[in-house]
Structure formats: structure tokens, C-alpha cells
C-alpha positions, 0 to 999 in steps of 0.5 A: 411521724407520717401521722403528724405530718397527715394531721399538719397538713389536714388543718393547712387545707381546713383553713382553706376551705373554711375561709372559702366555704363558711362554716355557716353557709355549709350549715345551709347546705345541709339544711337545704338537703336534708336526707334520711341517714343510714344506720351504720350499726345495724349495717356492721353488727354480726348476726347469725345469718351474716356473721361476717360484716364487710366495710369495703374501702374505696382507696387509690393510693397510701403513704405507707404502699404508694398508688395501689389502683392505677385503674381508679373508677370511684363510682364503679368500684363502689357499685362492685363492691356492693354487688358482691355482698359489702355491708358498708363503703369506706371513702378516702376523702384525704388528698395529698397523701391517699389521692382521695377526694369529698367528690368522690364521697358525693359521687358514690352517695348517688350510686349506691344505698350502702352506708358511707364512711368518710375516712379522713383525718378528722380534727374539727366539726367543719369536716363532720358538717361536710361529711353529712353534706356530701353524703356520709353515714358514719365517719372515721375519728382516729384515737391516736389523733385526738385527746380524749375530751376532743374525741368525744366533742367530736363525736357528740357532734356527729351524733347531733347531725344524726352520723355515727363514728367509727374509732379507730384504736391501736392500743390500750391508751386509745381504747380507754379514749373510745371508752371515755367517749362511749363510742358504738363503732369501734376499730382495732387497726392492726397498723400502727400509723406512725411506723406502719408495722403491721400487728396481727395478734392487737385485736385478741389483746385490745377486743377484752378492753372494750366498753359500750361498743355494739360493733367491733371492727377489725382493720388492716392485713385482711385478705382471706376468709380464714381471718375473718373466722380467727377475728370473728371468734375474738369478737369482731363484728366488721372487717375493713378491707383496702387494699386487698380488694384494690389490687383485684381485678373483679372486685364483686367476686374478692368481696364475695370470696373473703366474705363467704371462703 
């Protein structure tokens, strides 16, 4: 399963980086740079004068499309997206298999005011320590990827920094996870990770299951603002949206487009 083999490899580089950069010492950094977080639910959470939430993802390549952006300017990419209404950005720091980068976290933390999520395969506090040092608000914490009990050490432990998390479900087993660990952002990924198969009805059954959660997050196969109608109808808050907007030329106008129709 390409999940696995992403999680195998995650924990390969982990050690890496800890043994270069202890957890200590990245203990230090953020000390040494405190920073007022941005509040990630309010950003995401509908209302009736923005009842279309967009978390625009900053993503050059997937295992499941192959390089998706050949022109990949991180930074300009992100001050498009906000220029055309997004809510949020999502950063892929994984790089083997998405060509991310913590840089370009860091990178587009300087250029932009929205709230950052790091997307990753997080499976330690290291990566949620490095997460606030360079400079996310919220960061992705996959269901599938984590017991229930370490999902919610996970997240205790991003709230303990002042970041929020958004948990990504993909069915009823995931979600009871998010439910357990009284997540606030909770995503509903049409796609499931180990197949790639695309589900386009997951948000009508899964929404219903939902506990505690202020914002719900629909994610993956969105591209039109007749989507973003049907999911906000069924209780989506936010829509995360990648690689649609990555195969545009004028990134503000495709924001725009899908957000307003």
C-alpha cells in the first residue's frame, strides 16, 4: 500500500533530521521565535456572508498524478491564491513522493497572512514542533495513518503549541478516531489513500458521524462551484482543492471561479 510505503519512508527521514537537528534544540528555535498563530477555524468556518471556505494547496507533484506543476514558484503560487479570495493554504512539505519542502512552508509564511497548513505524514511531535518553527497554523493529521490513542496525543500536542489540526477521515472507522480525539477540523477525503479511487458520495454518508467537529472540510475531485453548493448543502464548511487549481494558468481567477461560480 503506497500509504505505508509514504509513512515507511516518512519515519526514515525522521530519524535523520533528528539525529541532525535535536528535538531540544528545535525546542529553542521556537522559543526564540515566538509568533502570533493564526486561528484556523475561524478562517475555514462558513457563514452566511462566506458560506464557501477555500484551503488552496501548494502541491507540484502526487503519487497517484505524477508532476502536476512543471512551472513551480511556491511563493508566487501562494500570494495568487490569496489574492483571489482562499481562506487558508496548504503546503506539501513530503518529498519523495509530493516534491514538497519545510522551505517552502517557511518561504510562504513570509509572503502571505492566511493560516498555513503543513501537510504531511505526521506520525511524531518532532514534525509538529517543526511545523510551528517554520511556520504553520494547523497541520494535517491523517485518521488512517494513526491509532486512535495516538492521534489524539498528536493533537493534544499541537494544541499545547497554540496549532490546530485538520483530520482527515475516509470512513466510519477514521471518523470514530477524529471523534475519540475531539478533533475541531475535520476532512472527509474523497480519495482513498491506499487505492486512489475517487468516492464522491463519502461526504453525505460520513458528514452525520461527526462529533465536536466546528468545521467540516471536503477534500479531493473538487473543481467547480456546483460541488462546492451539493457538499456545502451536506455540511461542508471548507473545500481543499490541489490539483485543479495546479493545472491553471491564473491561479487568482480559478480561486475566484470555484469559490463565487
Amino acid at each position: 500500500m503506497i500509504l505505508d510505503q509514504i509513512i515507511e519512508r516518512t519515519k526514515e527521514d525522521l530519524a535523520l533530521r533528528k539525529s541532525q537537528t535535536p528535538f531540544e534544540k528545535l525546542q529553542e528555535l521556537a522559543a526564540k521565535n515566538p509568533r502570533e498563530i493564526k486561528d484556523a477555524v475561524k478562517a475555514l468556518k462558513s457563514s452566511s456572508d462566506e458560506p464557501y471556505r477555500i484551503i488552496a494547496e501548494v502541491k507540484k507533484a502526487s503519487p497517484s498524478k505524477g508532476l502536476i506543476r512543471q512551472n513551480f514558484a511556491p511563493v508566487e503560487i501562494a500570494k495568487e491564491y490569496e489574492k483571489g479570495g482562499a481562506n487558508a493554504i496548504s503546503v506539501l512539505t513530503e518529498p519523495h513522493f509530493f516534491k514538497g519542502n519545510l522551505e517552502y512552508l517557511s518561504a510562504i509564511r513570509r509572503a502571505s497572512s492566511l493560516p498555513l497548513l503543513r501537510k504531511d505524514f505526521i506520525v511524531d511531535e518532532y514534525q509538529i514542533l517543526e511545523a510551528l518553527v517554520y511556520g504553520a497554523d494547523f497541520i494535517l493529521l491523517i485518521a488512517k495513518a494513526l491509532s486512535a490513542g495516538e492521534l489524539k496525543r498528536l493533537l493534544d500536542y499541537a494544541r499545547s503549541l497554540g496549532l490546530e489540526a485538520l483530520v482527515e477521515t475516509h470512513d466510519e472507522e477514521d471518523v470514530e478516531k477524529s471523534n475519540f480525539a475531539r478533533a475541531k477540523i475535520v476532512g472527509v477525503n474523497h480519495r482513498n489513500l491506499s487505492t486512489f479511487e475517487m468516492d464522491m458520495s463519502l461526504c453525505e454518508k460520513l458528514f452525520s458521524k461527526i462529533k465536536n467537529a466546528s468545521v467540516i472540510v471536503a477534500e479531493s475531485g473538487i473543481y467547480e462551484h456546483s460541488q462546492l453548493k451539493e457538499l456545502h448543502a451536506q455540511g461542508a464548511d471548507a473545500f481543499l482543492i490541489g490539483e485543479h487549481f495546479m493545472r491553471q494558468e491564473d491561479l487568482a481567477k480559478a480561486v475566484k471561479t470555484v469559490k463565487e461560480g
